[in-house]
N, C-alpha and C positions, 0 to 999 in steps of 0.2 A: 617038597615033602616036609612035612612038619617034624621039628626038633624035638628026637624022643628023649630028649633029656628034660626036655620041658613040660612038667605036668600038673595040672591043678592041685593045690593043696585043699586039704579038707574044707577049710572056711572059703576060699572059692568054688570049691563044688557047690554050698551054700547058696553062695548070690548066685549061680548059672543055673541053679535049681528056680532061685525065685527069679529070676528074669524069665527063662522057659514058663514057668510058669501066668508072667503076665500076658507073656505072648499067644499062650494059649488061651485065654481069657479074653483075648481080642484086645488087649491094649495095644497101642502104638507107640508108647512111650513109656519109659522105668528111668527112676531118678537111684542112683547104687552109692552108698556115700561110707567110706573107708578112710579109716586113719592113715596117717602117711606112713611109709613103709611097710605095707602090706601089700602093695605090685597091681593098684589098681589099670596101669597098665597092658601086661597078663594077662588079667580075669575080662578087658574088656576084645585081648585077640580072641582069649576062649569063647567066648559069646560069641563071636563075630564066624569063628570057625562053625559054630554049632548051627547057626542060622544060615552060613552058604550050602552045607549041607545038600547034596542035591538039588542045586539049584545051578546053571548057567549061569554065561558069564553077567553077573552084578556089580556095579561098585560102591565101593565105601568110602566115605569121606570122614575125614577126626580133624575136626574145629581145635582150636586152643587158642590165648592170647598172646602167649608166648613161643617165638621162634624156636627157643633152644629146648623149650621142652619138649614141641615138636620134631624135632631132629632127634634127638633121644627116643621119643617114643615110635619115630621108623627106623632106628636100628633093630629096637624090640621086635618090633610087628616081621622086618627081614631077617632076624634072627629064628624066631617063632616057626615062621608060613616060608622060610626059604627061595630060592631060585626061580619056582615055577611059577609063582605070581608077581605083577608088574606093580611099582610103587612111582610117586612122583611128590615135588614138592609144590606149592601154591604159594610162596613167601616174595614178598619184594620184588626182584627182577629174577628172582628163581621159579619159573610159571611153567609149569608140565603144561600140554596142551594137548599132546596128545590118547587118551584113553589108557587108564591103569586101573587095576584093580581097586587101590588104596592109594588115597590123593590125601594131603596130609596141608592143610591149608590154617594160618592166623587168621586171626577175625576181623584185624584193619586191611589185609588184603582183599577177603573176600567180598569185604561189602562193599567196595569200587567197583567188584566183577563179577558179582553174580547171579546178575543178569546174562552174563555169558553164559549161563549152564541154564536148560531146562529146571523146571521144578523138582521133577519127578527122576532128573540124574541121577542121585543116590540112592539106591532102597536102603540105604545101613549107614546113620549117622550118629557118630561118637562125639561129644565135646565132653574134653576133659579142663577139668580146674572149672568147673559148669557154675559155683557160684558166680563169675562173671557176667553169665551169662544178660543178666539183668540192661548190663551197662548201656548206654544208650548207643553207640558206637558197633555194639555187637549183637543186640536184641534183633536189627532187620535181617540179618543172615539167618538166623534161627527161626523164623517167623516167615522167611520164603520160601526155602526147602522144602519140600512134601516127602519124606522118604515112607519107607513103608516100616520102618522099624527107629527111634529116636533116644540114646541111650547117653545119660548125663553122669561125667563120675567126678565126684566132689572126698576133699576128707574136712573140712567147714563150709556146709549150706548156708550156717548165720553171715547176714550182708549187715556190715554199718549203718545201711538207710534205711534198714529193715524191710526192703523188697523179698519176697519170698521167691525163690526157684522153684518151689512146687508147682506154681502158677504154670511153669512151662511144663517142668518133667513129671507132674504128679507128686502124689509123699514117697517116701524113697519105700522100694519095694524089700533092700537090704539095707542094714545100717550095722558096722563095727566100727565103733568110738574105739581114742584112745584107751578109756578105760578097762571097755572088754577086753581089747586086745592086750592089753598089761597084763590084765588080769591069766588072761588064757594063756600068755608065754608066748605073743604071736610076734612080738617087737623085745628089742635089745632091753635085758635087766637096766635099770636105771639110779646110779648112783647122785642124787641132787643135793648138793652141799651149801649153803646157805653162808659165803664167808662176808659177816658182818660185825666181826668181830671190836671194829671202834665205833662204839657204844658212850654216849654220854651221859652215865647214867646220873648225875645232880640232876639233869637240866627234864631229865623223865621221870625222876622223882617229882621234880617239883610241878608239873604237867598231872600228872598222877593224883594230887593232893589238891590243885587248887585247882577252879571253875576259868577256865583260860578261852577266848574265843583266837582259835587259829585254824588255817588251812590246813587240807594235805599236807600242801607244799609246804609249809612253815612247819609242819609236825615233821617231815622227814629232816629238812633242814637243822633244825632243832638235834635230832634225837640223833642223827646219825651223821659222823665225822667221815667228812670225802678222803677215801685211802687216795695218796699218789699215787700216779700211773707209772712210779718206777715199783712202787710194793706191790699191783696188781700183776705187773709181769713176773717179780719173785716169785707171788703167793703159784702163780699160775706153772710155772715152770718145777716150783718144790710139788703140786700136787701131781705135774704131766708124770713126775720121775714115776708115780706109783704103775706105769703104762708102760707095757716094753715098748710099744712102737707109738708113740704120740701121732695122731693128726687132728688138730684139733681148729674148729672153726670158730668164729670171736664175731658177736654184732654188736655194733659199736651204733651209736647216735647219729652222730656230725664224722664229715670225711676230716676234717681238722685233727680233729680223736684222734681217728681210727690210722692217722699220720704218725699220731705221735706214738701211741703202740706201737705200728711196725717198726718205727725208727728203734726203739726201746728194744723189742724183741733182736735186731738187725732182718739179716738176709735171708732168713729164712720163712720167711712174712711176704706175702704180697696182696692186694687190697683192690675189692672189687665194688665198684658202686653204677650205682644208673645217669653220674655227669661221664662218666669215662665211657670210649669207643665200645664198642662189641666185640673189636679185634683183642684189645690190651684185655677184657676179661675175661675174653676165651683162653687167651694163651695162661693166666693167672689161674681158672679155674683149671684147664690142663695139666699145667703142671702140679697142682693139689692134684687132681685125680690119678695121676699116674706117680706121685711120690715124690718129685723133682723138690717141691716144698712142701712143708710141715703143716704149716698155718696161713689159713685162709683169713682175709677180718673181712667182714661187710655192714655196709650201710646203704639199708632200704633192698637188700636183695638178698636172696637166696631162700624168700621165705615160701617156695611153691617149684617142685617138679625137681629140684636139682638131687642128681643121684650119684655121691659117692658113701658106698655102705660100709666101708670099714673108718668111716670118719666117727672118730670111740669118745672125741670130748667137744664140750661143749662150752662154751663162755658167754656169759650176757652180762656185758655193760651197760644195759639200754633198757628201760623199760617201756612198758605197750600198755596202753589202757582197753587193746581188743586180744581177748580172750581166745581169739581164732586164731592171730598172727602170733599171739605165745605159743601157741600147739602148732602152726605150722613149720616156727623157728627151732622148737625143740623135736620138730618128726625128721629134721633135719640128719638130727644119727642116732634116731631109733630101729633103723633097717639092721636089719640081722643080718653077719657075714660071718664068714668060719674064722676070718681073723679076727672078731672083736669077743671080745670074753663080756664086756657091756660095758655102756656107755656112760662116762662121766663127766656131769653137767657143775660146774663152778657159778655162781650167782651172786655176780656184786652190784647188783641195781642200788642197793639202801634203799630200800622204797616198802613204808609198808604193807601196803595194798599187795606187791607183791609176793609179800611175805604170807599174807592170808590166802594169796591166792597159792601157794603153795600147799600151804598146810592142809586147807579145803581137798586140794588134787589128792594129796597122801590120804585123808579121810575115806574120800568117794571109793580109793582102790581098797584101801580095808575091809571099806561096811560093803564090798558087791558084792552084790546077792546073786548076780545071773548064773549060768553055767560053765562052768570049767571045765575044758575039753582037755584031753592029755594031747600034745601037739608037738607035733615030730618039726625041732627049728634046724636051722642052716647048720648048726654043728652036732645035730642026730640025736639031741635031745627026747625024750618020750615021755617024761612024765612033769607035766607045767607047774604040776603044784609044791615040786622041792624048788622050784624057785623062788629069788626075793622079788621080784617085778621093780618092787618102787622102793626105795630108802630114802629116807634124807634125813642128814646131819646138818648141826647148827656148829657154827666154825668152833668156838667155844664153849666149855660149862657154862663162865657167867654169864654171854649171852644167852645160853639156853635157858637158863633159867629166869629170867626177867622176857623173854617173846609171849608171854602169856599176858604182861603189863602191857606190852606193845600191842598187841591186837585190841585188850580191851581198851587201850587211849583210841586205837584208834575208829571202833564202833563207837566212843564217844563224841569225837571230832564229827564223822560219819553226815551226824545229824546237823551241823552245823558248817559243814565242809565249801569250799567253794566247789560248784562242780565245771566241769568244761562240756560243752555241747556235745562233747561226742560220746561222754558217760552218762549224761542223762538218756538221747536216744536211745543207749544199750539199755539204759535200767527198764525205761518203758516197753521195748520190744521183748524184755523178759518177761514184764508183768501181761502183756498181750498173749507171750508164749505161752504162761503158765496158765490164766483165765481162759484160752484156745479160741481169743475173740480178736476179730479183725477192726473193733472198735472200742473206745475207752472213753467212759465217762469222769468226771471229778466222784464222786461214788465209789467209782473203780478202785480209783487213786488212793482213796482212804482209807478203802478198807485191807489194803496190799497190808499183804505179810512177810514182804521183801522190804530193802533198803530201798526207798527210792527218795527222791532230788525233793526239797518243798518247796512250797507252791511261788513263795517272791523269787527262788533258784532261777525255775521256766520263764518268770516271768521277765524277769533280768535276762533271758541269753534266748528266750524268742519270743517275747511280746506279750504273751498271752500263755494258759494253759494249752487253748487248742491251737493255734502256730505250733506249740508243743507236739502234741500229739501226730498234728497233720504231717509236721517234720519229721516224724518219726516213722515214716509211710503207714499210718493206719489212719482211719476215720473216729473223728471225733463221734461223741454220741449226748448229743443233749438230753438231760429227762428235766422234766416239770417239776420234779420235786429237790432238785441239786441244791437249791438255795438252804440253807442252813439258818433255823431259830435258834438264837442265842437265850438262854436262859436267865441270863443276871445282866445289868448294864455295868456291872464289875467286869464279869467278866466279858463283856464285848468291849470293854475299852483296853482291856489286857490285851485282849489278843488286836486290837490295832493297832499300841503300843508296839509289841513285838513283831506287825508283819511290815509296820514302818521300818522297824532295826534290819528284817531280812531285807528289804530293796535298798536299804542303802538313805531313804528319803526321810527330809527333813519334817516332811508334814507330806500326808496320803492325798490323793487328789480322787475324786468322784471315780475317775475310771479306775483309779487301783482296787474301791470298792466292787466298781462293778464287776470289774475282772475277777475278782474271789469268793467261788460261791460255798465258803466259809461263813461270810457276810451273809446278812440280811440285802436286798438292793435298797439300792442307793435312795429310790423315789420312798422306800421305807423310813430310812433311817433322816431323810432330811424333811419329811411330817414330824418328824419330834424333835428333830436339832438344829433345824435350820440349813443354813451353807455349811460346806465341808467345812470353813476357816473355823466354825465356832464347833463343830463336831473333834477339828484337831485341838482346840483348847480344851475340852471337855473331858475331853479322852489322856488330857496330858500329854499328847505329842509336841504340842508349841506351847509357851511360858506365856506371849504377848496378846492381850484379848484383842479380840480383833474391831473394829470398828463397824456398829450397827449402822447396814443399809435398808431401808426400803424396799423389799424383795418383787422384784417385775412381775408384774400380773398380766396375765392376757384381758387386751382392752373388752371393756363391754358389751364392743357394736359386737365383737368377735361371734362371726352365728356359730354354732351348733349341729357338727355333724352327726346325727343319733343312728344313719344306717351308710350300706356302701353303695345304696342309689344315689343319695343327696352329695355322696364325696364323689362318684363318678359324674355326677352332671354338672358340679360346680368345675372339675378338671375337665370336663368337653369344654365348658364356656371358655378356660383357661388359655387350652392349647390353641382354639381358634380365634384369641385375642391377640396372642403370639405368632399366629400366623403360622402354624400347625406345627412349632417346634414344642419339647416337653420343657414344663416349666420347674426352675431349681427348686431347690427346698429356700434357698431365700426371698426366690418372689412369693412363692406360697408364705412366710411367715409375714413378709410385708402387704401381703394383700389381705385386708379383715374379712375379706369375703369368702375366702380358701381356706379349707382343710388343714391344718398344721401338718408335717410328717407323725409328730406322737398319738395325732385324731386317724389319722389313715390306720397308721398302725396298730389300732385296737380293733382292724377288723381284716387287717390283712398281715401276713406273719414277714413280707418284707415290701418294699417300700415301692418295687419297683413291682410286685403284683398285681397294682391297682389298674395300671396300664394294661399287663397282660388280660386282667378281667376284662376290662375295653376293647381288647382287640388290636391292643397296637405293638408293635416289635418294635423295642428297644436294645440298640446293639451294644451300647455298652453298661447294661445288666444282664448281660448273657449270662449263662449258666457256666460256671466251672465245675461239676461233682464229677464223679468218677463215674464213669460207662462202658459197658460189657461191649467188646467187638462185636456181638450178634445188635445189642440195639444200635452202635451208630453203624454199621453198615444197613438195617432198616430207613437208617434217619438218613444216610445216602442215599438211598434207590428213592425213597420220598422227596428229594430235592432234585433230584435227578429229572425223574416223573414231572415236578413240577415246571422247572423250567426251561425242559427239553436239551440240557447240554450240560455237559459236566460244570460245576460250578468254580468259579474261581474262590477264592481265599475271600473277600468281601462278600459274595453272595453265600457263600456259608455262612459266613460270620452274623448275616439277617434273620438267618432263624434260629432265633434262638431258644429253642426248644430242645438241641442239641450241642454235642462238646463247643468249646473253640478252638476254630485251625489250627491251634499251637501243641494242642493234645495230641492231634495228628500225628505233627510233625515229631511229637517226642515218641510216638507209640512206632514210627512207622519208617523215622529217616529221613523223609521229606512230606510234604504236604502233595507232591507231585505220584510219590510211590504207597500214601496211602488211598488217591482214589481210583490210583492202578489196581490195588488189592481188594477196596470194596466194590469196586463195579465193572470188578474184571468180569461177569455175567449177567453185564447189563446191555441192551439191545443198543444198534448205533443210533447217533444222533437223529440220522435222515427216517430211520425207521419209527423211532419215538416221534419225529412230525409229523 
């Protein structure tokens, strides 16, 4: 019998409205994405109630990557749906086997085993923390299932890699951010204090005034004085006193730290991290949940699924350069409970970036414009808008009033910052997010009305602009007109000057030009300057004139390829001189009778085309692009068809007209379980002969 104490609140009737609603639409799948502390747990038994509805016995399975959030979320679901329904675990050596309503399974177990279950076991599959879903470890269990209904609950869909979850679950059919839900009074008031109070201000005056080229990291170094870890425990302990009942949780960097904290605080501290057992931080989380200690510290955990709601403070030692794992670490005790009057969050990062990333969150909840609902919270609250949602205070006057200098040093820095690989990736999945395109040009890039990384950044920390891009899971987009006319040879020597200074290099080399289509190319620029060496004295990058050589010319006999007949029959003669293997780009430069690679390529857009024009399959010019599971399961049954048996990994790998095996394997778990899945309705072997 279902727990009448338990019942939807208003902004869950919402999302059980729009999931109903997709499922009458005939979808089979809704992606539901909820800030933490709002019980996406709950809303996803609600659904799960409202779809067994008249229906015999069905089962339900809830995916997750974590064990313990798992366990937490079948006590819910047996708290919920009671006695009369059967539940089971699927974790490690904890393996239900026998038939339950709700089987509650991690995502490293199930994809050892699930091939043990029919496809179509489940009609009702939940994966909660669904951003994961991507991972390559977890995508095959998501991807074999057939249920009749597919429900993903996330409170950060943005991935790192910028893989998108839509891909599986659709666009989310509900969405309550942090902010709404601040706004609307659905999560704990939030008191965020900023104690940053040793302040060097000479050393930011003088940063202030002169043109200084320095990092982040040397601007925060610089600007802000590391308090002692015995003043962090005072400062923390004089603001718990403002709490009648302190429980406050602390994420700390390095377990080293987070040692010397608890030592500092004493015994009333115990410390959970992902090198220690499962045992030692269950019993550590325990007793925080149930009171036994005050203070929790963590490093590298607690940022997903852990639920104690009256936990009222909040501490960060540690800063994050992902936007998601801030909100996950601070949804931490924003859960509404009747013992907490609201939550207060203490922030000693010293870190500017921080800092703006604060003051931006305080913005966003001022200027929302959406709708405010009056909303009945855990202590029978009714009206949302005498609340304060968000505060924050700066530890001190003088601090406060000099954070104004601080943000603008540090939009100056900005431009000239070192970045780390994993703040460019964000920056450009923002700019992809905002322009709503799965591809990005240099174009793109320029004309961004966001911060983002420049162009020697990307090129220093992945090769290239598009290494760039492609690292940042979207697709590059070449256009014809990317190349850039400089106007003055002033100013092009300027700006080669200055893109020398941003790589770091002495003197630019041909490919730095090539790579920046800022520049003119290269075959431009060296019609009027010669070699690069005498382009970087030109330009002013090198002081030493360089020494005139006689620049190699292609010899005389050298014939003349003027169409793609004469280079296709001069490369038949080639290959059957070689004895039918394809010939390098060096024997073609050394043969005056061949094609150069640069003659080929004024009439084919890559080098290894010319061959395909001919007819011949070259395996290692395969194709890498990206492929829709409808065409390479085509491009299977066509190879299938062709050589009457399933292909192996090398006979795939010959026509290359399609992905390579390694695609597979990464889309699918094995190369073995993808051509289970494309040619699971394909006729047998003996039938095809």
């Amino acid at each position: 019998m279902k727990n009448p104490k338990i019942k939807p609140r208003e902004y869950q009737q919402e999302c059980l409205a729009a999931i109903d609603n997709a499922i009458a639409n005939g979808e089979k799948r809704a992606l539901v994405v909820m800030a933490s502390g709002l019980g996406k747990t709950y809303t996803s038994a609600f659904a799960v109630e409202k779809y067994l509805a008249d229906k015999r016995f069905v089962r339900v399975l809830v995916l997750c990557h974590s064990e313990k959030i798992l366990r937490q979320t079948k006590e819910k679901f047996q708290e919920y749906f009671g006695e009369e329904f059967s539940y089971g675990m699927y974790v490690n050596y904890d393996k239900t086997t026998r038939p339950t309503n709700f089987l509650f399974a991690t995502f490293q177990t199930m994809k050892d085993n699930r091939k043990n279950f029919p496809k179509d076991e489940f009609a009702y599959i939940i994966v909660d923390e669904a951003h994961h879903s991507h991972a390559r470890t977890y995508f095959p269990t998501v991807r074999y299932f057939q249920p009749e209904f597919l429900l993903g609950l996330t409170a950060t869909p943005d991935r790192l890699d910028g893989q998108k979850i839509e891909e599986i679950y659709g666009e989310p059919v509900y969405e309550l951010g942090f902010v709404e839900a601040t706004k609307r009074g659905l999560i704990a008031e939030c008191d965020y204090r900023l104690v940053l109070d040793d302040l060097s201000q000479d050393d930011l005056d003088n940063y202030l005034q002169g043109d200084h080229h320095l990092s982040i990291k040397q601007l925060n170094s610089t600007v802000f004085a590391p308090k002692r870890d015995e003043e962090i425990v005072r400062l923390m302990k004089e603001y718990s006193s403002e709490i009648e009942t302190p429980k406050t949780i602390i994420f700390c960097k390095t377990i080293s730290h987070a040692r010397k904290i608890a030592t500092i605080i004493g015994g009333d501290a115990s410390i959970v991290h992902n090198r220690q057992s499962n045992a030692i931080n269950d019993v550590a989380l325990n007793d925080f949940k149930h009171g036994k200690i005050r203070t929790i510290i963590s490093v590298q955990m607690l940022n997903e699924g852990i639920d104690v709601p009256d936990a009222n403070m909040i501490v960060f030692l540690r800063n994050t350069v992902s936007p998601a794992v801030f909100y996950q670490q601070l949804g931490r005790g924003t859960r509404l409970s009747p013992e907490k009057e609201k939550l207060l969050v203490l922030d000693f990062a010293g870190n500017c970036e921080r800092i703006k990333t604060v003051l931006e969150l305080q913005r966003t909840i001022v200027d929302y414009q959406g709708h405010t609902k009056n909303t009945v919270g855990a202590r029978g609250e009714s009206d949302a808008e005498s609340r304060e949602h968000f505060t924050l205070s700066i530890a001190t006057p003088e601090f406060k009033s000099r954070i104004v200098d601080i943000v603008t040093l540090l939009e100056t820095v900005r431009s000239r910052r070192e970045w780390t690989c994993d703040e460019c990736i964000i920056a450009i999945q923002q700019l992809a997010s905002q322009l709503k395109k799965t591809s990005l040009s240099y174009t793109d890039f320029l004309d961004a009305d966001i911060e983002l990384p420049v162009y020697g950044t990307l090129k220093k920390r992945f090769g290239s602009f598009k290494k760039a891009i492609i690292a940042s899971g979207l697709q590059y987009e070449r256009l014809s007109s990317e190349r850039s006319k400089v106007d003055s040879e002033d100013r092009l020597f300027s700006m080669a000057r200055a893109y020398a200074l941003e790589l770091g290099h002495k003197a630019l080399t041909t490919k730095d030009i090539e790579g920046n289509p800022k520049f003119p190319s290269w075959s431009t620029l060296s019609n009027r300057y010669g070699t690069i060496a005498d382009f970087n004295y030109l330009a002013g990058i090198t002081s030493k004139k360089p020494v005139s050589k006689p620049r190699k010319k292609c010899p005389q006999s050298r014939l003349i390829f003027d169409n793609k007949e004469s280079i296709k029959l001069a490369l038949a003669h080639k290959i059957e001189e070689l004895g039918g293997k394809i010939p390098t780009t060096a024997q073609l430069e050394a043969d005056e009778a061949m094609p150069t690679k640069s003659q080929i390529k004024k009439f084919y857009a890559k080098y290894g085309d010319v061959y395909r024009d001919m007819g011949i399959e070259v395996g290692n010019l395969k194709k890498r692009c990206k492929y829709t599971e409808q065409e390479i399961k085509v491009d299977a049954h066509r190879i299938y068809q062709k050589i009457g048996h399933r292909p192996s990994q090398i006979e795939w790998n010959k026509n290359t007209a399609t992905c390579h095996c390694s695609t597979l394997t990464n889309r699918y778990g094995s190369y073995h379980d993808a051509l289970e899945e494309l040619l699971s309705d394909s006729p047998s072997t003996e039938a095809a002969n």
